[in-house]
N, C-alpha and C positions, 0 to 999 in steps of 0.2 A: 136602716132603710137604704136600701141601692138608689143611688141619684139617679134622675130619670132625664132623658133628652129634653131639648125644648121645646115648651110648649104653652100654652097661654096662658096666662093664671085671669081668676076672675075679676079682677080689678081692670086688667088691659081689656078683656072683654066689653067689659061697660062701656069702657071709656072707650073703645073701639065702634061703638053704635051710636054714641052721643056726640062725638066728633063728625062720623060718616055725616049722621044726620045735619049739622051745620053747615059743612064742606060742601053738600047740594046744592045749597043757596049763595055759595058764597061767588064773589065777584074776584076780590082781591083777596091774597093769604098773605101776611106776613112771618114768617120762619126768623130767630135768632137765639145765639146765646147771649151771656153775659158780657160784657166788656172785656177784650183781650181774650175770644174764644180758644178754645184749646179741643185735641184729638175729639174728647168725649162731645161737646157742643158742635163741632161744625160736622162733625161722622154721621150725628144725629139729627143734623137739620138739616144735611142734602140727601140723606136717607129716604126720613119724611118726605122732603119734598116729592121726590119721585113717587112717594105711595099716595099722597094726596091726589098729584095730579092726572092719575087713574084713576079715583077718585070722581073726578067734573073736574067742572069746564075752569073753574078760577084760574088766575095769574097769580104765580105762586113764587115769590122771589126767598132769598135767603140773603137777609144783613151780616154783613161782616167783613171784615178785608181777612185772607187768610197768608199767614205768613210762608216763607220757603218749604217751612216741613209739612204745612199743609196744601199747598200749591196745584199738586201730585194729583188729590182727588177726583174722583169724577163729579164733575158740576162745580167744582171748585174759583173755576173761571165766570163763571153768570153770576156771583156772589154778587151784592148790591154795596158797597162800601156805605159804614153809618151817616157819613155827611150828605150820600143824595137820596135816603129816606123821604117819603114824603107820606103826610098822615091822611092817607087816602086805601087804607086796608082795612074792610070789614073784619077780619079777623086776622089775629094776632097770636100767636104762639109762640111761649120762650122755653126752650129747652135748656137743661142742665146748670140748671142757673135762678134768677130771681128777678123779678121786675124791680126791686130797686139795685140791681146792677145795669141799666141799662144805659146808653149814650141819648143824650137830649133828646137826637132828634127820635131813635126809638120810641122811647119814652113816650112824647108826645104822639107817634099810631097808634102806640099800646092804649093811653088814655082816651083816643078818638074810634076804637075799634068798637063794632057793634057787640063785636064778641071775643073774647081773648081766653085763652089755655094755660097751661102748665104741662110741662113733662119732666120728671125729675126724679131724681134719687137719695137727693141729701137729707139730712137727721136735720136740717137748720132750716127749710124750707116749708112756708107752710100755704096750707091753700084757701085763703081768705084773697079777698080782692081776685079768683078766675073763675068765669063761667065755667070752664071745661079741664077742672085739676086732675093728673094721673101720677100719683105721686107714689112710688114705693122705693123706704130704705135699705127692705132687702135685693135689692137689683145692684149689684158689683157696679154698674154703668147707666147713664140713659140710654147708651145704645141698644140694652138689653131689652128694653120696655121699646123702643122704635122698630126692633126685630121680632116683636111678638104683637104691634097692632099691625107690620104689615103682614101677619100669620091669618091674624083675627081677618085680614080686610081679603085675605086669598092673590097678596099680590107675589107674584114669581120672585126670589130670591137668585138672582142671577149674582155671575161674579162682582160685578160692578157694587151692586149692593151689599154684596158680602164683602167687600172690601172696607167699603167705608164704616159697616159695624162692626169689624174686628179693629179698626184704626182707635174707634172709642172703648173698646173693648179692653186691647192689648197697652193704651193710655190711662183710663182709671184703674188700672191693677198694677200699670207701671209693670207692664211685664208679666203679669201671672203673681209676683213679688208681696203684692199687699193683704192684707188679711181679708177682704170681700173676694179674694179667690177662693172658689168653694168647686164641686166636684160636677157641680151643673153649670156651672163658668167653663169647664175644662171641654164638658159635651157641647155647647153652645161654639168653640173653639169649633171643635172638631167638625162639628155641622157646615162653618161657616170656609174651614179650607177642603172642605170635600168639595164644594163648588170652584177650586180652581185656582184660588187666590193663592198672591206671593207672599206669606207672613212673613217670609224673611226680609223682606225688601221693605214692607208694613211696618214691622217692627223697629228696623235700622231708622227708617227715614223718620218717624215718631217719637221713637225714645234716644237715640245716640247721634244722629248724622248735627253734626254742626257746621257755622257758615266758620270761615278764617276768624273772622272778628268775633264770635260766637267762642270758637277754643282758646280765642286770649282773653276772651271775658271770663271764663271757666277759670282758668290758669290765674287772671289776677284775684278772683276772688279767693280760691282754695288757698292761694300763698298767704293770704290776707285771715283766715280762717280766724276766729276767737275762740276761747275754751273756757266755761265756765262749772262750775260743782263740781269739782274734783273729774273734768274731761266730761261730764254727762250730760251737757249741756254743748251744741257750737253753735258758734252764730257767724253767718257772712254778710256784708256790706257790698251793695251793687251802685254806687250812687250815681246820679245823674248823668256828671261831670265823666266817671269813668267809663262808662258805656260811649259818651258821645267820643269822647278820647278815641276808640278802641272803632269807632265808627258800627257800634251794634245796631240793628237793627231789630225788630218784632221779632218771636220765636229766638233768639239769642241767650234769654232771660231760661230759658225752658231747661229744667232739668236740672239746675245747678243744685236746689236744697237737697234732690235725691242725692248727689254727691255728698254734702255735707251732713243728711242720716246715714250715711254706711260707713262712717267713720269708726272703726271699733272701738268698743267702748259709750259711743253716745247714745242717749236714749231720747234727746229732745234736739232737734232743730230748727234754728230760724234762720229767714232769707230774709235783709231787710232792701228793699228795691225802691229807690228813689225813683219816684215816675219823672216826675218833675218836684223843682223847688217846692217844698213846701204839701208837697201828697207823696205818701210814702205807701207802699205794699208790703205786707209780713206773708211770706209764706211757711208753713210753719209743718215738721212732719213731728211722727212720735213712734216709738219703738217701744213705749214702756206704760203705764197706766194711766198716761197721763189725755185727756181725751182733749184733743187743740181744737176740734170745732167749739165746745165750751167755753177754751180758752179766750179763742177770737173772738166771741161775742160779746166777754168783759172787756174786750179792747174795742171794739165797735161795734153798735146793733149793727149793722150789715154785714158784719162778721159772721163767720158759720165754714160749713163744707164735710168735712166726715173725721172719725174719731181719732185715726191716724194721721189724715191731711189736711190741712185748711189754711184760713189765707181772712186778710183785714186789711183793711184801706184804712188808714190813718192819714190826717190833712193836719199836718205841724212839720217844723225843721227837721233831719231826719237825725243831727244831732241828740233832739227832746225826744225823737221816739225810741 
């Protein structure tokens, strides 16, 4: 069957009417990803937002501080950073992500919200605990499913917005590179730079631009690299200590386990990322049959994310992880 352009499928539809219908009444919207948002999360909630607030009349903010790589965006600068959250939003929506990945004070609008949503794409994600779930695996991105309810809602696709859903686009496929790229990923591309946008600059600035401190955090972890089953295994170590060393900052972290899956020869990689003392992050990819959202979840129920890529929050020494 020839892949066809994009277009709505019936699930965005529903949800495209059941949302409208809230957003009528609503006062306050709250927009967020998970903790430590990334391209696909924050693409997808300044997206939204703009489609919302055609929409009605709410005040429609978006949680999250976004780092240098995502800086760039438009609406990127009115983001609400999570510590001046306040749980005064009728409704709440967490894109690409899970309500228990949230930051406290999240957390608590989410729990005080009249009404709260889901938007998402993961295999580990499910829809218990939200009035208003849209959740489809086969979507490469959330961005894809944010680009087809503002189809559903008839709002204009200008460059601005075609920017920020190629950002999440050209981030959950990691380039085109990952196995959710499919031939209706490639048309949904193609839709989205006939409006004007600069992939190339989209691209660079998402997947490869790093800060000084950012290319010596790269540099000492690769040097540092493990090898384990006979090379088909590596793992790298980001720990606390060496980041503050190296003066990293947010978005510094990004991007490094891609380096160490394209190692030839390896079929599994880990990232293990000291947050802090004592809370540690796995980010984990996979090249071979080995499916790491499953993985993550034997290492933490709040583990999960997709078959190729995921990631775990582990709270022990990062030595015992």
């Amino acid at each position: 069957m020839s892949p066809q352009p994009p277009t709505v499928r019936p699930t965005v539809q529903h949800a495209s009417l059941a949302l409208a219908a809230v957003v009528a009444h609503a006062r306050a919207i709250l927009l967020t990803g998970p903790v430590g948002p990334d391209g696909d999360s924050i693409g997808a909630c300044l997206a939204l937002a703009a489609g919302l607030r055609r929409l009605g009349h709410a005040r429609v903010d978006v949680a999250g501080t976004a780092s240098y790589r995502y800086s760039w965006m438009p609406g990127a600068q009115d983001m609400v950073a999570d510590d001046q959250i306040r749980p005064d939003y009728d409704v709440v929506i967490v894109l690409d992500g899970d309500r228990r990945r949230l930051t406290p004070q999240v957390s608590a609008a989410f729990d005080r919200a009249t009404a709260t949503g889901i938007i998402d794409h993961h295999r580990s994600t499910g829809a218990d605990g939200y009035d208003l779930p849209l959740l489809d695996p086969q979507a490469a991105s959330t961005c894809d499913l944010v680009y087809e309810l503002l189809l559903a809602w008839g709002h204009p696709i200008d460059r601005d917005i075609a920017g920020l859903i190629y950002a999440g686009l050209v981030f959950d496929t990691s380039g085109f590179r990952h196995s959710n790229t499919t031939p209706e990923t490639h048309f949904l591309a193609a839709s989205l730079m006939a409006r004007g946008i600069d992939h190339v600059a989209i691209t660079t600035r998402i997947l490869m631009e790093r800060s000084k401190a950012g290319l010596r955090l790269l540099g000492a972890v690769l040097s540092d690299a493990r090898f384990y089953a006979a090379d088909r295994v590596v793992v790298g170590i980001a720990s606390h200590d060496l980041g503050r060393s190296l003066g990293a900052g947010p978005g510094d972290i990004d991007g490094i386990v891609d380096h160490l899956i394209s190692t030839a020869g390896a079929e599994l990689a880990c990232l293990f990322i000291e947050q802090t003392p004592g809370q540690v992050k796995l980010s984990l990819r996979s090249r071979c049959c080995v499916d790491v959202a499953a993985l993550a979840r034997t290492l933490s129920p709040d583990g999960g994310g997709h078959c190729r890529a995921a990631g775990a929050l582990l709270c022990d020494d990062l030595e015992r992880v």
